[in-house]
C-alpha positions in Angstrom: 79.4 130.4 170.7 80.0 131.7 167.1 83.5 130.2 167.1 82.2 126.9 168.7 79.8 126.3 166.0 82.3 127.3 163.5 84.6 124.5 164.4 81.8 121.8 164.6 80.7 123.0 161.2 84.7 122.3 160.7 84.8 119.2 161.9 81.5 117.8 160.2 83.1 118.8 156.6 86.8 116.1 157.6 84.5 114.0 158.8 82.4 113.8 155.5 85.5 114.2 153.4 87.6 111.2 155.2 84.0 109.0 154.7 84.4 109.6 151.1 86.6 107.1 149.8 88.8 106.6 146.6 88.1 103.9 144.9 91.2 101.8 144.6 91.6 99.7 141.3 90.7 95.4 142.1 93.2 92.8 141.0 91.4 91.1 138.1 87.9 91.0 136.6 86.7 88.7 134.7 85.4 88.0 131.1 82.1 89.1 130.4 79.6 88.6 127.5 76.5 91.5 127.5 73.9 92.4 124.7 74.5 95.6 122.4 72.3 97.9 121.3 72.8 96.9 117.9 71.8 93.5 119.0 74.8 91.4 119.0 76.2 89.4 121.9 79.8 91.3 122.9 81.9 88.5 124.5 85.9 90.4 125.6 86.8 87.1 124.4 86.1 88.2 120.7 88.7 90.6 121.0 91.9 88.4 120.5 94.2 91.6 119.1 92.9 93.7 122.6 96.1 94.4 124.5 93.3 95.6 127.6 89.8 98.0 127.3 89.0 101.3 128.2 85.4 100.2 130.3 82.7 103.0 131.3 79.9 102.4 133.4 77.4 104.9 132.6 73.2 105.3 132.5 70.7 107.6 130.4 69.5 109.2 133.6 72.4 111.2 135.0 73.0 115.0 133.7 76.9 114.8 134.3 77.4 111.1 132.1 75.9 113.0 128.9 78.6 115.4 129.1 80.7 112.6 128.0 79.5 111.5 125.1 81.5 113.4 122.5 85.0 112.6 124.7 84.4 109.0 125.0 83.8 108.6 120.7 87.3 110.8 121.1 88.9 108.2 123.1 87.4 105.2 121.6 88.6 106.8 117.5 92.2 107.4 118.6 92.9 104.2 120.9 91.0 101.0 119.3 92.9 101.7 116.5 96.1 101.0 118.5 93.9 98.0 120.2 92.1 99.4 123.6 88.8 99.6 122.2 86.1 100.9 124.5 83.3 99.4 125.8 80.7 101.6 127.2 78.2 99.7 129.6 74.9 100.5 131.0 74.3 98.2 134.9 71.2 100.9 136.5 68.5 99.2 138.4 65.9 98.8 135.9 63.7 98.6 138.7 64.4 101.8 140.3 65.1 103.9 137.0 62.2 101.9 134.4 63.4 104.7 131.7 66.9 102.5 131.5 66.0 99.9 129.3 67.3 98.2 126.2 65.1 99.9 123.9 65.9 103.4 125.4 69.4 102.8 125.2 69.2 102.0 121.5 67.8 105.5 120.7 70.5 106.7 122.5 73.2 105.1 121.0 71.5 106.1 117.4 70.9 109.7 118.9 74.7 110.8 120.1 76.0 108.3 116.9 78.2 106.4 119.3 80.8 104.2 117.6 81.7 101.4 120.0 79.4 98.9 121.6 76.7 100.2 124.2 76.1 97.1 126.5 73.3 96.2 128.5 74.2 94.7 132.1 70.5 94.1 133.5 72.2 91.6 136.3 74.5 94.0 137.1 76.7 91.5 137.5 79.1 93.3 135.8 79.2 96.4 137.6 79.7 94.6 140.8 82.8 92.9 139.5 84.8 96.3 138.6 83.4 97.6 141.8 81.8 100.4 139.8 79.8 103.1 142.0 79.0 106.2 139.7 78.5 107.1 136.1 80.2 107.6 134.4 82.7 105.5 136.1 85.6 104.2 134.2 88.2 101.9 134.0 91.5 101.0 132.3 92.1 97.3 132.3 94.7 95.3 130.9 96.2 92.0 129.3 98.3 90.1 132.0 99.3 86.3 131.6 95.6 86.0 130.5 93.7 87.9 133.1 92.1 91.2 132.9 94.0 93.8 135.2 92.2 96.8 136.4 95.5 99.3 136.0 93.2 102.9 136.3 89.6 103.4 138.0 87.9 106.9 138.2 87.2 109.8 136.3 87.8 110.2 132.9 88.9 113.7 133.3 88.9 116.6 135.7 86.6 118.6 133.9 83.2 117.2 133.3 81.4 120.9 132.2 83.9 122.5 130.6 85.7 120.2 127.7 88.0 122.9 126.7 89.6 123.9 130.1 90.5 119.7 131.0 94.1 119.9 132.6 93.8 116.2 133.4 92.5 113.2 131.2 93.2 110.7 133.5 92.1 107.5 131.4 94.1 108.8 128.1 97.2 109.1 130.7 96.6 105.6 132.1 96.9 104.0 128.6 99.7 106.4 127.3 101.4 105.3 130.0 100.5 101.3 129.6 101.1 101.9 125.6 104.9 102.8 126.4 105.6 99.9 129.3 105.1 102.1 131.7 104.0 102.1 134.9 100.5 103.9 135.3 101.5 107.0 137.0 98.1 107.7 138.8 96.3 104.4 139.5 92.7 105.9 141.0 90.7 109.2 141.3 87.2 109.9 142.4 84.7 109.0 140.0 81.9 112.5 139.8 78.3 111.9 139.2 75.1 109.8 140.1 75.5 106.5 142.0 74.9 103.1 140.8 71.9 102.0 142.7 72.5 97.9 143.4 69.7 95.5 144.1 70.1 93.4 147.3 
């Protein structure tokens, strides 16, 4: 009996792990234009030296997001100087989570002294394009005969608690490898933390 439950108990974990899926980078996305917190309209189109975008989906409710701040001004400081700047985007339903508003959002930005553009994607329209289902959630994309190729989605690292013991920083892989012509060696990985919630 004991070795019959065992083996259910077994088979119910495969089952749960197979349901999980990777999410696997789209083709292209599309241009997109969202409000800031410091009040100006952010078009992709405005950046004309951009050779792509390092793009995080990410909310004000979710514990394991706000262990990114500090890595994401680290990653924004060492690559928008070589032309990847990064976008950091909030899409939660506004309905289901009131607290994520414009307003809160600018005390945020203001409170962990963030130094890229903190956009607001009421609509989520946004969100649904990339296919973006946790926060944070990000995504590499890139400059391709005019089109914006996703070339990384996941994590941005395999170690959300711990900065320090991070063996893996997947996006600053992805655009090392872009940076050097190189094929990106590791194209997905699962994004850890709360889901986006979309409205039907």
């Amino acid at each position: 009996m004991k070795k019959e439950k065992y083996t259910f108990i077994v088979l119910l974990f495969f089952i749960a792990i197979s349901a999980f899926k990777v999410p696997e980078p789209t083709k292209t996305v599309s241009d997109f234009e969202l409000t800031s917190t410091d009040g100006k309209i952010i078009s992709t189109r405005n950046y004309t030296d951009a050779k792509g975008f390092v793009v995080v989906f990410t909310c004000l409710h979710c514990p394991f997001a706000k262990l990114y701040d500090e890595r994401l001004n680290q990653l924004n400081a060492k690559y928008s100087r070589l032309h990847v700047p990064l976008l950091l985007i909030n899409s939660s339903d506004t309905i289901m989570f009131p607290n994520e508003s414009l307003a809160n959002m600018v005390k945020a930005a203001k409170t962990k002294k963030y130094t890229f553009p903190y956009l607001f994607d009421p609509s989520q329209k946004v969100a649904r394009d990339f296919n973006a289902e946790k926060t944070p959630h990000a995504f590499v994309i890139w400059k391709e005969k005019n089109q914006w190729v996703i070339k990384y989605s996941g994590a941005i690292d395999d170690n959300g608690a711990h900065p320090e013991e991070v063996k893996t920083s997947y996006v600053a892989n992805a655009l090392r490898d872009l940076l050097n012509n190189k094929p990106v060696a590791v194209i997905s990985g699962r994004s850890i933390g709360c889901t986006i919630h979309y409205r039907k």
